[in-house]
MDAnalysis code that builds the backbone (N, CA, C; Angstrom):
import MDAnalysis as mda
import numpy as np

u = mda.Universe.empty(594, n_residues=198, atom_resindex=np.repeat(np.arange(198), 3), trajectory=True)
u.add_TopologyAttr("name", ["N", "CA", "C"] * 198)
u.add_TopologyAttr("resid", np.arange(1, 199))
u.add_TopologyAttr("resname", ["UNK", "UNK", "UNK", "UNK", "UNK", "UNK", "UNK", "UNK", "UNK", "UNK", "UNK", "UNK", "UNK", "UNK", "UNK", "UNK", "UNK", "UNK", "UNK", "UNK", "UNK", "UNK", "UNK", "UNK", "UNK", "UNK", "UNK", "UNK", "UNK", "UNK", "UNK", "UNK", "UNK", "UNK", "UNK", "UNK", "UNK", "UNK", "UNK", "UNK", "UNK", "UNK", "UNK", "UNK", "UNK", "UNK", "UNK", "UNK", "UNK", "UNK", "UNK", "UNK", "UNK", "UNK", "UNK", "UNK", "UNK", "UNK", "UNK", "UNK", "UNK", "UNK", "UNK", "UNK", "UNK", "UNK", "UNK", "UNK", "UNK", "UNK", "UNK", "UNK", "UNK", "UNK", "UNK", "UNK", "UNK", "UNK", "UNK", "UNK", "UNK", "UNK", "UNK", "UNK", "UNK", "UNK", "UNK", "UNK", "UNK", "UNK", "UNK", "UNK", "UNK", "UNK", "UNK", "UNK", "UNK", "UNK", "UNK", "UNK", "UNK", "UNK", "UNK", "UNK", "UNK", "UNK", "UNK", "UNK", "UNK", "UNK", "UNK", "UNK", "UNK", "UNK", "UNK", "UNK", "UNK", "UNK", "UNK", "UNK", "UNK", "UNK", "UNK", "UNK", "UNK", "UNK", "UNK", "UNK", "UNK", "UNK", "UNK", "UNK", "UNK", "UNK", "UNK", "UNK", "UNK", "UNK", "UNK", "UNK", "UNK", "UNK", "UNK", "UNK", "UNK", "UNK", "UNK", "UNK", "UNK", "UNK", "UNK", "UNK", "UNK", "UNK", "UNK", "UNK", "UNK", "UNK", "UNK", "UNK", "UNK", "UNK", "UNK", "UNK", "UNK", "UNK", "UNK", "UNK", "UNK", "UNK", "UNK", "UNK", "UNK", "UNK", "UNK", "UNK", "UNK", "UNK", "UNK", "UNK", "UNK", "UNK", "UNK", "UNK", "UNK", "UNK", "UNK", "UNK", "UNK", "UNK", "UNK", "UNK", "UNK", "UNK", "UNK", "UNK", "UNK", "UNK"])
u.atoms.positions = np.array([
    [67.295, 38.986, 39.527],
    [68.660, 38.526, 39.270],
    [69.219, 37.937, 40.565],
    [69.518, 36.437, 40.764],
    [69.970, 35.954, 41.723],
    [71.541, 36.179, 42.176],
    [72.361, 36.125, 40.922],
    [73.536, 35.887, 40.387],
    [74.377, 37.289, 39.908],
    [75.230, 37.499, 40.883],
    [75.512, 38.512, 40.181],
    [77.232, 39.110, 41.042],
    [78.117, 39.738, 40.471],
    [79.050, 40.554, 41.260],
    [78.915, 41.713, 41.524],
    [79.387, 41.849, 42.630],
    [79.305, 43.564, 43.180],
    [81.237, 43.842, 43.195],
    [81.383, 44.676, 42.456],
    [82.907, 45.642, 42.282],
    [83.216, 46.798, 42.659],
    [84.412, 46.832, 43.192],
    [84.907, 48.525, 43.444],
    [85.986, 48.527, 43.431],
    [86.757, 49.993, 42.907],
    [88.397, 49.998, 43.153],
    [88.719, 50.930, 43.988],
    [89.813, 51.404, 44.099],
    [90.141, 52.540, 44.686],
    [91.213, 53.138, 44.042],
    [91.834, 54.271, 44.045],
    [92.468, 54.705, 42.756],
    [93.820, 55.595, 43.791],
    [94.345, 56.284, 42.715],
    [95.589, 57.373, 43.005],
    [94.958, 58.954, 42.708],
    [94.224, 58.993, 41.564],
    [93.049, 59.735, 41.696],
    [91.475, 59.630, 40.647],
    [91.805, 60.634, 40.160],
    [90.275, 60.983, 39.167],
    [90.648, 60.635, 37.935],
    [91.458, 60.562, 37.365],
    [91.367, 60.448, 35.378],
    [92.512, 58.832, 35.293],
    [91.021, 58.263, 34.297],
    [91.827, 57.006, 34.219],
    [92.921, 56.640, 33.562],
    [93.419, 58.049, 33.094],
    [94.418, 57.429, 31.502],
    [95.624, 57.802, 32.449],
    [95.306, 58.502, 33.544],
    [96.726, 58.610, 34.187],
    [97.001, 58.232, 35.499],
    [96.041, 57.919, 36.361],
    [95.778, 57.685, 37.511],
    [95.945, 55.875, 37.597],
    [95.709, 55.142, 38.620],
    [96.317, 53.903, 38.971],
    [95.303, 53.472, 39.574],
    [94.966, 52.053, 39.691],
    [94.409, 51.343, 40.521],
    [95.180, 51.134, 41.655],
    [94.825, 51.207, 42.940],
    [95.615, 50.766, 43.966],
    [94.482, 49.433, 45.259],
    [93.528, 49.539, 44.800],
    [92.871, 48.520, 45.171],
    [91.851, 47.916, 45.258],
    [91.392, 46.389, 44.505],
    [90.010, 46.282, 44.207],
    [89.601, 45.215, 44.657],
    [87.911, 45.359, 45.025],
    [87.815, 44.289, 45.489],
    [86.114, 44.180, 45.010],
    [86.227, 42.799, 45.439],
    [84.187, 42.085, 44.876],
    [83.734, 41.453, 45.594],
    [82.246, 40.854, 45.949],
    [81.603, 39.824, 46.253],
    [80.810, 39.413, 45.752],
    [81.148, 37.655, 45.362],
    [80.028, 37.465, 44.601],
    [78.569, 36.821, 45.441],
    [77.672, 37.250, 44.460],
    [75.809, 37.024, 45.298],
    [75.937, 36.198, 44.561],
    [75.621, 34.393, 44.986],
    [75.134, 33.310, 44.885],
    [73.473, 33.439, 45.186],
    [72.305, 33.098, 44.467],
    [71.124, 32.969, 44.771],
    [70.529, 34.065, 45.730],
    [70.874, 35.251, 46.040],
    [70.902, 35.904, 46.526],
    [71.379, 36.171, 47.760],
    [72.239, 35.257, 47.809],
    [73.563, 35.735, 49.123],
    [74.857, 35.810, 49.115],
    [75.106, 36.791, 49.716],
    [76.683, 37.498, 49.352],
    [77.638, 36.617, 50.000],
    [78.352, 36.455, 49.406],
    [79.835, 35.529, 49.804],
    [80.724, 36.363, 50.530],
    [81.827, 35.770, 51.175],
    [83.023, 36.432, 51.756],
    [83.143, 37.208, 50.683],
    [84.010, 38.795, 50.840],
    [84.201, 39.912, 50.121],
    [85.559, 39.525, 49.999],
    [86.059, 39.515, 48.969],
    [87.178, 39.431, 48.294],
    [88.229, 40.699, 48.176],
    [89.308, 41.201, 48.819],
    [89.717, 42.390, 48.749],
    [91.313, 42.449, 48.593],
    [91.631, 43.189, 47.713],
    [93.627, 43.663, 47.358],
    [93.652, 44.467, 47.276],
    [94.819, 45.015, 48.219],
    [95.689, 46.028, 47.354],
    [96.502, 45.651, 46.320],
    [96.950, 46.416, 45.420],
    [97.571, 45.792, 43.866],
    [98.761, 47.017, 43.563],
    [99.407, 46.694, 42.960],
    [100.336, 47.317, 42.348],
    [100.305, 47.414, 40.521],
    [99.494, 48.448, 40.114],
    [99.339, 48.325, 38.750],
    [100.212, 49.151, 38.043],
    [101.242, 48.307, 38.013],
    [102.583, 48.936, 37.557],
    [103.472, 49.112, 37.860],
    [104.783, 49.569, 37.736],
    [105.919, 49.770, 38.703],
    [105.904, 51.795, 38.810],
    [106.412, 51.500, 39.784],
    [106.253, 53.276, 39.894],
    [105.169, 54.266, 40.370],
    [104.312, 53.268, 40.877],
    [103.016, 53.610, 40.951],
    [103.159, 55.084, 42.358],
    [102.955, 56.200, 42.161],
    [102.975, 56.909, 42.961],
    [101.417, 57.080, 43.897],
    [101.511, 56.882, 44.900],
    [100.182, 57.315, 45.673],
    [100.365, 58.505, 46.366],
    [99.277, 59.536, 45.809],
    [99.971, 61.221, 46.265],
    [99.067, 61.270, 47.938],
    [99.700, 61.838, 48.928],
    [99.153, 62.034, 50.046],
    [97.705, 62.375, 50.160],
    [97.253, 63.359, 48.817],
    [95.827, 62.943, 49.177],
    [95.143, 61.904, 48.999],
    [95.237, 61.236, 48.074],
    [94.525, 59.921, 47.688],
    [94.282, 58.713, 49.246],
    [95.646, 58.848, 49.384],
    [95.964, 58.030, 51.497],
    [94.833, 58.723, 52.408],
    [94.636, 59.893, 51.880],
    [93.749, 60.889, 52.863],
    [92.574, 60.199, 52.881],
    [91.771, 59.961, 51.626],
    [90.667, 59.151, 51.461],
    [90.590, 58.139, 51.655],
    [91.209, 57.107, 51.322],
    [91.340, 55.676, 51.475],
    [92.027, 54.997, 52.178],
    [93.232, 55.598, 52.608],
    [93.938, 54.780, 53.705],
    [95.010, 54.358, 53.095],
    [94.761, 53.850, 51.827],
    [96.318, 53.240, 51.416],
    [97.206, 54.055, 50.996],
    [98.642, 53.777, 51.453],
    [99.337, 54.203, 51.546],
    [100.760, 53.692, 50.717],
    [101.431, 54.341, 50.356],
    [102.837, 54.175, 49.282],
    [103.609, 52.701, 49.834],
    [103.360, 52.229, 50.736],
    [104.327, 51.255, 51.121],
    [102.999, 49.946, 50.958],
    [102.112, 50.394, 51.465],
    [101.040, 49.519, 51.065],
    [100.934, 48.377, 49.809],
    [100.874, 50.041, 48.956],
    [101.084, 49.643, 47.581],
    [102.646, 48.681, 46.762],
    [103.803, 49.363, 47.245],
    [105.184, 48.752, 47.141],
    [105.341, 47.486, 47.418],
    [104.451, 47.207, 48.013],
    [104.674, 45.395, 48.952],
    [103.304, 45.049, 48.283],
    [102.382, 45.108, 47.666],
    [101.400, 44.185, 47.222],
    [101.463, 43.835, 45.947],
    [100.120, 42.701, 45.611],
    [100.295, 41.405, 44.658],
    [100.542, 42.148, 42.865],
    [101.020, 42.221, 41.999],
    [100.340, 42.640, 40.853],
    [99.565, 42.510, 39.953],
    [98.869, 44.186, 39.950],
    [97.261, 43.253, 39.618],
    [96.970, 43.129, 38.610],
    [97.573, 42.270, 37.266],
    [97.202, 41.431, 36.873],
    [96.896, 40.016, 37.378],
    [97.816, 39.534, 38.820],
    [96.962, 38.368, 39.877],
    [95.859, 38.164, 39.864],
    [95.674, 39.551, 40.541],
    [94.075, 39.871, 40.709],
    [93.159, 40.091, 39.718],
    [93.473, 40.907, 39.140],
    [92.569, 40.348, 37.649],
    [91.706, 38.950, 37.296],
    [93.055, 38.407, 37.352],
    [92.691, 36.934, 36.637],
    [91.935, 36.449, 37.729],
    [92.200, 36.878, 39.031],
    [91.067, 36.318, 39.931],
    [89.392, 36.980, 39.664],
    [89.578, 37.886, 39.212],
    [88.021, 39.088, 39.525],
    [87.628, 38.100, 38.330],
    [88.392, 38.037, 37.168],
    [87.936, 37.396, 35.984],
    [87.193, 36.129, 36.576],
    [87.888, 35.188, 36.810],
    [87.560, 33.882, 36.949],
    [86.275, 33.810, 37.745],
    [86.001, 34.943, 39.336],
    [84.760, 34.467, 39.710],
    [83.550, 35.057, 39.655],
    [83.971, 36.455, 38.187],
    [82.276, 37.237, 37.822],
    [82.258, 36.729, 36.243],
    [82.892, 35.669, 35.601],
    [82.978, 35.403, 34.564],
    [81.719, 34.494, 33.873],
    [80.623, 35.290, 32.963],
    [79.625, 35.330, 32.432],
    [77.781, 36.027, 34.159],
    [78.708, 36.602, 34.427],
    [78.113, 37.515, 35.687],
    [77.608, 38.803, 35.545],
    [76.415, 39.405, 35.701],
    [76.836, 40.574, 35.693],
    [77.377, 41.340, 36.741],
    [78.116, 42.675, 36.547],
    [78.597, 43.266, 38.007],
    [78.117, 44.312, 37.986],
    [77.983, 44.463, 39.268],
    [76.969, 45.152, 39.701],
    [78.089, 46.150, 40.435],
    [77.796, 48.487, 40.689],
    [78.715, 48.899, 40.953],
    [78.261, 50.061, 41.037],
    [78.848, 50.949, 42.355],
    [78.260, 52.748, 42.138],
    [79.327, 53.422, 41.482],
    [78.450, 53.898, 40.659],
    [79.019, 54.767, 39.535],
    [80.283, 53.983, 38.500],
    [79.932, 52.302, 38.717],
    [80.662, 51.566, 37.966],
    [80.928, 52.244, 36.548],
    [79.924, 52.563, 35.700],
    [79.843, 52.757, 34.492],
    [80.890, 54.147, 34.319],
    [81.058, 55.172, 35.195],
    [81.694, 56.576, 34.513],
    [83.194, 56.340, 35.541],
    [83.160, 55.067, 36.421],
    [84.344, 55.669, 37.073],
    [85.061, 54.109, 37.091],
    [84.579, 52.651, 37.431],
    [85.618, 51.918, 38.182],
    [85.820, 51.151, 36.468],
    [84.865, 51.175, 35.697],
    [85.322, 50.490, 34.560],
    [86.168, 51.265, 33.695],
    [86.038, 52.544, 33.841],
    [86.923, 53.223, 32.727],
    [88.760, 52.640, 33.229],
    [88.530, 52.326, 34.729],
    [89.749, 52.604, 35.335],
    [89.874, 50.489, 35.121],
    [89.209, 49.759, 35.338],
    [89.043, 48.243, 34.971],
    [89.632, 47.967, 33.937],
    [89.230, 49.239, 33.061],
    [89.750, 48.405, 31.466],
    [91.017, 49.060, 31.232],
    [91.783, 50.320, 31.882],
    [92.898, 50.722, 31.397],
    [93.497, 49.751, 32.254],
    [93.600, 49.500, 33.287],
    [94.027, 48.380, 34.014],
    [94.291, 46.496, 33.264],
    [93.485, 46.378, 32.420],
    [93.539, 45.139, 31.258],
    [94.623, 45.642, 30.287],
    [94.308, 46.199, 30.178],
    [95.216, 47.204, 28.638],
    [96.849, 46.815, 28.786],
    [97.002, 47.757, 30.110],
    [98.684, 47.892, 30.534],
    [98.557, 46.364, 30.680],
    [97.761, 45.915, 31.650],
    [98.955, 44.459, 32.285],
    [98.727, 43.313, 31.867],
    [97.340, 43.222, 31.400],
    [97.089, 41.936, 30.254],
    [96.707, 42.314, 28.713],
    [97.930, 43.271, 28.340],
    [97.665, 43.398, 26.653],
    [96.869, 43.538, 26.391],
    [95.748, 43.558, 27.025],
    [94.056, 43.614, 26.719],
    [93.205, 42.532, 26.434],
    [93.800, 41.827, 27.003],
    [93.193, 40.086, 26.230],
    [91.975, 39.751, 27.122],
    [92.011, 40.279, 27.694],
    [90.132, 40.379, 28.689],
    [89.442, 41.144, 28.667],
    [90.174, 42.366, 28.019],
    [89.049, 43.830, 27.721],
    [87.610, 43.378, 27.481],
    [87.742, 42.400, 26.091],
    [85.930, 41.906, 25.496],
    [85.370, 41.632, 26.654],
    [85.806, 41.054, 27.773],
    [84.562, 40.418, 29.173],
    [84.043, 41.527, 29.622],
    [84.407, 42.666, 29.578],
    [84.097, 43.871, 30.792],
    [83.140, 45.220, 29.448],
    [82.364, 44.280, 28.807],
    [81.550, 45.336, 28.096],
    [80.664, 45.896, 28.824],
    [80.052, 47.147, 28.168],
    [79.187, 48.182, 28.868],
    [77.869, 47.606, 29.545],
    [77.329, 46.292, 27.911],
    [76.116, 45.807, 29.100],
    [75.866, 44.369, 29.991],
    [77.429, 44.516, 30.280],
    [77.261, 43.669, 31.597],
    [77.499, 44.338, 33.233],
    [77.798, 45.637, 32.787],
    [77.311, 46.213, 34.083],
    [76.222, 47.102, 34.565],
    [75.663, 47.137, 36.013],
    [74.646, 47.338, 36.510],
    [74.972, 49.126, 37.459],
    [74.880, 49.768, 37.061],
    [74.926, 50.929, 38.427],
    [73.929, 51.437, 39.217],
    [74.481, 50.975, 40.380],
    [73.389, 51.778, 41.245],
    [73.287, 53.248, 41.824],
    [74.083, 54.025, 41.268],
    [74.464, 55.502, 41.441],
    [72.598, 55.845, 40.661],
    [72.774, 54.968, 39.390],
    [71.930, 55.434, 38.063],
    [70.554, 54.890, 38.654],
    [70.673, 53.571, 39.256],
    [69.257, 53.234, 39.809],
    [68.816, 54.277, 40.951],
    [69.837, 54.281, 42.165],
    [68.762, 55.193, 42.830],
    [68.306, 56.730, 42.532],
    [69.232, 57.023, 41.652],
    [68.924, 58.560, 41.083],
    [67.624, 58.534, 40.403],
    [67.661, 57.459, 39.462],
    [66.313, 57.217, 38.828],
    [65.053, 57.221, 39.775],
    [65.137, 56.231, 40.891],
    [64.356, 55.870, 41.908],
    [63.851, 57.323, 42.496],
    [65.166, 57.830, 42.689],
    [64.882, 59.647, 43.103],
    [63.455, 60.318, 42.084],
    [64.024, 59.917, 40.882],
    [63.284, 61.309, 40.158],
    [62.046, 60.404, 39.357],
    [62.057, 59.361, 39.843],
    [60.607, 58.475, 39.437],
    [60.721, 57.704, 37.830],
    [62.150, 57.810, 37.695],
    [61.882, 57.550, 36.139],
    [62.295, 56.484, 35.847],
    [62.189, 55.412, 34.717],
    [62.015, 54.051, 34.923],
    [62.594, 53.796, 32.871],
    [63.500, 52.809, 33.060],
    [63.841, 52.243, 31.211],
    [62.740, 52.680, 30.297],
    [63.471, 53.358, 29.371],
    [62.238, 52.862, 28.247],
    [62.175, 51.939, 27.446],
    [61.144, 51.427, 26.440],
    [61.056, 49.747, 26.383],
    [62.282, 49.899, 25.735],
    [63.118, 48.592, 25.733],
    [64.499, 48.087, 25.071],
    [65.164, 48.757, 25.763],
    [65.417, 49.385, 26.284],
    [66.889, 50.523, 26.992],
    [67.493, 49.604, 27.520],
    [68.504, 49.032, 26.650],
    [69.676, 48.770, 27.833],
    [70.159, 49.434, 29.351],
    [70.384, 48.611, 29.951],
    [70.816, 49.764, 31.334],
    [71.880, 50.488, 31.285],
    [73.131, 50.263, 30.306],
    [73.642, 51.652, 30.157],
    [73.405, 52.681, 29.609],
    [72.571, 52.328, 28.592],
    [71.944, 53.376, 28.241],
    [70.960, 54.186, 29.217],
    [70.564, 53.486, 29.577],
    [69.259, 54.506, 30.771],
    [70.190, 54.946, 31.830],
    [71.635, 54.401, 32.165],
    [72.260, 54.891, 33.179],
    [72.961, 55.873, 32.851],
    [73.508, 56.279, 31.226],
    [74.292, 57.276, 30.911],
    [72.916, 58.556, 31.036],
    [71.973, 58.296, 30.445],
    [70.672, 59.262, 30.563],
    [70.144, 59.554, 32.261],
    [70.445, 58.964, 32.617],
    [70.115, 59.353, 33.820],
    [71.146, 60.275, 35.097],
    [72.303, 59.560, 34.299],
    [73.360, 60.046, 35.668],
    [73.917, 61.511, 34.558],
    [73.267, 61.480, 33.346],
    [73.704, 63.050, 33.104],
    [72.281, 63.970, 33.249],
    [71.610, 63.429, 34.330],
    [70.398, 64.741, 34.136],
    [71.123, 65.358, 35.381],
    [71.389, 66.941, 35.576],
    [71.880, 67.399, 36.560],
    [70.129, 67.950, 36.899],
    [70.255, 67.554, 38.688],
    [69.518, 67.911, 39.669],
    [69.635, 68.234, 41.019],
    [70.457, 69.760, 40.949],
    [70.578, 70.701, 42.044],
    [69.791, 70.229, 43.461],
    [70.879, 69.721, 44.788],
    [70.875, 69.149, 46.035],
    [70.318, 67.362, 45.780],
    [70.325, 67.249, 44.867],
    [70.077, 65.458, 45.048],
    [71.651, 64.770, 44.960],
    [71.537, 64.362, 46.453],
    [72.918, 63.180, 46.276],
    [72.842, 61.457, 46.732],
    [73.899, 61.689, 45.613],
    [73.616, 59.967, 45.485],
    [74.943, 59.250, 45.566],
    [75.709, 59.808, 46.586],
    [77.007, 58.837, 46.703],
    [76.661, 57.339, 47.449],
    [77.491, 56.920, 47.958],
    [77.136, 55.377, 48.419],
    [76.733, 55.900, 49.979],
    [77.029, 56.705, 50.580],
    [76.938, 56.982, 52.549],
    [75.564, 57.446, 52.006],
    [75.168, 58.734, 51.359],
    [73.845, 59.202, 50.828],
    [72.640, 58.071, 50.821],
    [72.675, 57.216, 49.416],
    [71.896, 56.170, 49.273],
    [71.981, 55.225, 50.609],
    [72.658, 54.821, 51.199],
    [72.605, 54.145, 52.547],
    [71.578, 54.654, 53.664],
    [71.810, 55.612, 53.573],
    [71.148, 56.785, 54.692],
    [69.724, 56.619, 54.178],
    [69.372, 57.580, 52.924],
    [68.289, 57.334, 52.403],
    [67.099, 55.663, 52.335],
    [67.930, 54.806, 52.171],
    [67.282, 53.576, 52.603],
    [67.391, 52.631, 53.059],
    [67.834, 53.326, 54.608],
    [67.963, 52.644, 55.714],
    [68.657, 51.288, 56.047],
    [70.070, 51.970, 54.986],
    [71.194, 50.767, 55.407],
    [71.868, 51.437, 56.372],
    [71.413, 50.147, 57.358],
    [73.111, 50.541, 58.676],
    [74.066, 50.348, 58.149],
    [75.236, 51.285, 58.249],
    [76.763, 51.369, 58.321],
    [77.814, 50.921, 59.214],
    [77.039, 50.304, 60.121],
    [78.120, 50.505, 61.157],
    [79.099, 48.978, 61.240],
    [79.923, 49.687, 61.388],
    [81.471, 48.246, 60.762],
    [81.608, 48.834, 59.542],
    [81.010, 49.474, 58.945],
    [81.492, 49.633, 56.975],
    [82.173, 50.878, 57.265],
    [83.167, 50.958, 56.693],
    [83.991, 51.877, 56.964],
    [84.570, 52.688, 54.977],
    [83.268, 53.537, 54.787],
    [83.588, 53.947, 53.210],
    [84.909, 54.521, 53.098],
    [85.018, 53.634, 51.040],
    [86.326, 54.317, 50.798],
    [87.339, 53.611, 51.191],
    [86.833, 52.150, 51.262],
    [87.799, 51.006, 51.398],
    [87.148, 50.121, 50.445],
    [87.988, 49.561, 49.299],
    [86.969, 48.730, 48.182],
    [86.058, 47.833, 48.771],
    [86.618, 46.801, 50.039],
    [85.872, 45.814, 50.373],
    [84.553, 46.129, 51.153],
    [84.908, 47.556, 51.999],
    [83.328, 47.936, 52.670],
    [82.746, 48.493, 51.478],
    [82.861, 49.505, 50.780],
    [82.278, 49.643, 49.590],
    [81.638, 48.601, 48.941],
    [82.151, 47.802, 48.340],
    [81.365, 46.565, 48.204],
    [80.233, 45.788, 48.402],
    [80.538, 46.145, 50.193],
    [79.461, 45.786, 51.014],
    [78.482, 46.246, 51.140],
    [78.581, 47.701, 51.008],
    [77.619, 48.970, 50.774],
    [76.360, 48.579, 49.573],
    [77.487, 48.831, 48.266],
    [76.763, 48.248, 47.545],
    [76.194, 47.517, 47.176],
    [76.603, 46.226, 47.597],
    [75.684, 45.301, 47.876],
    [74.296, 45.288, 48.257],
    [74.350, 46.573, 49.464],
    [73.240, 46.458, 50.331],
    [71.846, 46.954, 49.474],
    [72.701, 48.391, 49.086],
    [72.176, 49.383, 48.143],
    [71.068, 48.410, 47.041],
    [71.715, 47.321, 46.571],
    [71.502, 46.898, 44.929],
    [70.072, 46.016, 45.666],
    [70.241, 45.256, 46.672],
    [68.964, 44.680, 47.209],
    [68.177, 45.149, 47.501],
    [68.551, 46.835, 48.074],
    [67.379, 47.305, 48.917],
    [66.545, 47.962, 47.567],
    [67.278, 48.467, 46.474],
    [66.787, 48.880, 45.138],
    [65.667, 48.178, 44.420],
    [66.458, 46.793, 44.047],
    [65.852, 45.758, 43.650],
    [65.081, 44.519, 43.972],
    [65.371, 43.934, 45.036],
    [65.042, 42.870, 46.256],
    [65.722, 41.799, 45.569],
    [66.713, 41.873, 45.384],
    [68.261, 41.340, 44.837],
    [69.264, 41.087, 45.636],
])
């Protein structure tokens, strides 16, 4: 796959039906090279509270959020440059799309929901776990399907966050600063090539 987006958000917290986007960002791989990383903070919604821990992790902060674009902007931008793409994402499938599509819902009525179906995204949480435990699609398996089967096999001390998988195959970090959408991004990026030679 030459062609493809790499996505991440960053949130207010853990559950998407109540929690907020506060900032997302992508890069798209042309022929197999990554473009400038594309990155916002967003305001998805009015009222948007960012609780002190969430700032703890990520950095952004309540005023951050108060003064940036609303992201339906951004949307229509993510739309326009992964549009007929696949995107590529750690732990895209259980965490940044659940939070992608409540994000369509509220601020564009949902009128883009259909673009952001299950098998146009790629996770690499699910690839290197797989890679971990040797196990590989079975014939026809869509990749969400092999990624929901895979990222629910629990296997006591195997981790597979994005700093983890980096470490494990020998991506340097240094300048990437996790837990910011746009280094995240970058991460993943690295991750999805060193996986695939992508």
């Amino acid at each position: 796959m030459d062609n493809y987006t790499v996505f991440d958000l960053e949130t207010t917290g853990l559950d998407p039906e109540k929690d907020r986007v506060v900032e997302i960002a992508w890069v798209l791989v042309v022929d197999r090279e990554a473009q400038p990383v594309k990155s916002y903070v967003v305001r998805d919604g009015e009222g948007v509270v960012v609780p002190p821990e969430a700032t703890a992790i990520h950095g952004i902060n309540q005023g951050m959020v108060d003064e940036s674009r609303p992201i339906s902007e951004v949307l229509e931008a993510f739309d326009a440059d992964s549009r007929g793409l696949p995107i590529v994402g750690h732990n895209v499938l259980r965490f940044d799309r659940n939070f992608l599509l409540n994000a369509v819902r509220r601020s564009m009525n949902g009128r883009m929901e259909f673009r952001f179906e299950k098998n146009r995204f790629i996770d690499t949480a699910a690839l290197f776990k797989a890679r971990k435990l040797g196990i590989t699609p079975r014939s026809g398996e869509p990749h969400h399907v092999f990624a929901a089967r895979i990222l629910d096999m629990r296997v006591p001390g195997l981790r597979f966050n994005v700093r983890s998988c980096c470490v494990e195959l020998g991506i340097n970090l240094d300048g990437i600063e996790l837990h910011r959408a746009g280094y995240d991004v970058a991460a993943t990026q690295k991750i999805y090539a060193a996986l695939t030679g992508h």
